[in-house]
N, C-alpha and C positions, 0 to 999 in steps of 0.2 A: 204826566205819563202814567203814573201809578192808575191813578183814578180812573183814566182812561182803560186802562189793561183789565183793573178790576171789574169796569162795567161790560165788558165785553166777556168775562168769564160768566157771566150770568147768575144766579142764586143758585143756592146749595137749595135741596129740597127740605123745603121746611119743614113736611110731614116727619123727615129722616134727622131735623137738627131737633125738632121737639120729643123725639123717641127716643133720641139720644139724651137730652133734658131729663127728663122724667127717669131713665136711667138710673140717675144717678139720685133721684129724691124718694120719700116715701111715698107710697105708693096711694092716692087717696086723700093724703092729707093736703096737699098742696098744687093749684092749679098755675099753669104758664100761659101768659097772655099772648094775644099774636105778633105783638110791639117785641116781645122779651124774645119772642122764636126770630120775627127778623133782626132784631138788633145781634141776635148771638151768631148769625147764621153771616151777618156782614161780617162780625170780628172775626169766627172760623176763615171766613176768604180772606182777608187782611193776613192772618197766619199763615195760611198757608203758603199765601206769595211773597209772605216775608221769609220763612223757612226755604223755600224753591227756589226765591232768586241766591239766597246764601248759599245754600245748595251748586247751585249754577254756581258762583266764586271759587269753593272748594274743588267743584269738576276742573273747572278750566286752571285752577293752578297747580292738579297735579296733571292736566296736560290731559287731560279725557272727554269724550266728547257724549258723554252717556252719564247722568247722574246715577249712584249706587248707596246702598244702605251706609256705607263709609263717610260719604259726602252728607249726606242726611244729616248723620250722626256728629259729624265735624259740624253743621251749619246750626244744629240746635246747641253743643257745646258754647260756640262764638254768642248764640244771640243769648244765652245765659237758661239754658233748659239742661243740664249736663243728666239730669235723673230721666228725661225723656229719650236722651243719647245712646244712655246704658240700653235702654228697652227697646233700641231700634235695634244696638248693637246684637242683644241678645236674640230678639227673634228673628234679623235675619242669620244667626247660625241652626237656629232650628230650621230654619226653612231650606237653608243649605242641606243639612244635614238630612232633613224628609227628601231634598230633591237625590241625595248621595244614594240613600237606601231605597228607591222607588224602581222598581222591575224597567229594564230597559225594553222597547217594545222589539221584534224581533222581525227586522226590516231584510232578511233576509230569507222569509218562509217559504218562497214560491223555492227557492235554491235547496233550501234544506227539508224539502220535502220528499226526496227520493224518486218524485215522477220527470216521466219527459214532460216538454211541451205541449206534445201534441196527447199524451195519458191526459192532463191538467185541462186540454181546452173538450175532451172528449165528458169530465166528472162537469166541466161547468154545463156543458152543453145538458148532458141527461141532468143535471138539477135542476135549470131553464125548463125543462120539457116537465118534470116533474110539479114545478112551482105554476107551469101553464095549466095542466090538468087540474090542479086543485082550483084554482080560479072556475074553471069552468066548471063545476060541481054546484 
């Protein structure tokens, strides 16, 4: 079943797993073969749906039907990553925290803009008319 799942997810881009490689090496001094880019790029898929399905356990035994950074984080704890858990934990509080402080958009402006309907269908119309004349220029 695995193997199967796995082959159907397809490869990771290998341009994107040897970018990642070299990342992490210096810079010049050391070349990565195409063997070492697919070989990394299987184990990367192997992780990940090792992590995912653990993932999926934590969701469904706290009754969830939506994997969350919580679940992530609990699944890497269990498979023995608990330093990569911390760093799930922490950035998604930052990212929480970006979404808390990020302007909410203002789905009410046709309302809070002080005009009637028919003021509003009259400024779109003459902008239409206006944005027609420039074309024709």
């Amino acid at each position: 079943f695995r193997t199967a799942l796995l082959a159907k997810m397809g490869d990771l881009a290998n341009s994107r797993v040897n970018k990642l490689i070299k990342a992490n090496l210096d810079a010049g001094v050391i070349r990565v073969s195409s063997d070492a880019t697919e070989a990394t790029s299987k184990c990367l898929k192997e992780f990940i749906q090792l992590v995912a399905g653990q993932a999926q356990l934590q969701a469904e035994a706290a009754k969830k039907t939506t994997i969350y950074p919580e679940h992530l984080a609990e699944a890497l704890t269990v498979l023995g990553y608990p330093s990569y858990a911390k760093e799930i934990t922490e950035l998604a509080g930052k990212e929480a925290e970006a979404k808390k402080n990020k302007p909410k958009r203002n789905k009410k402006r046709l309302e809070d803009s002080g005009m009637s309907m028919e003021e509003l269908k009259a400024k779109q119309a003459a902008l239409f008319a206006k944005a027609r004349s420039a074309m024709n220029k």
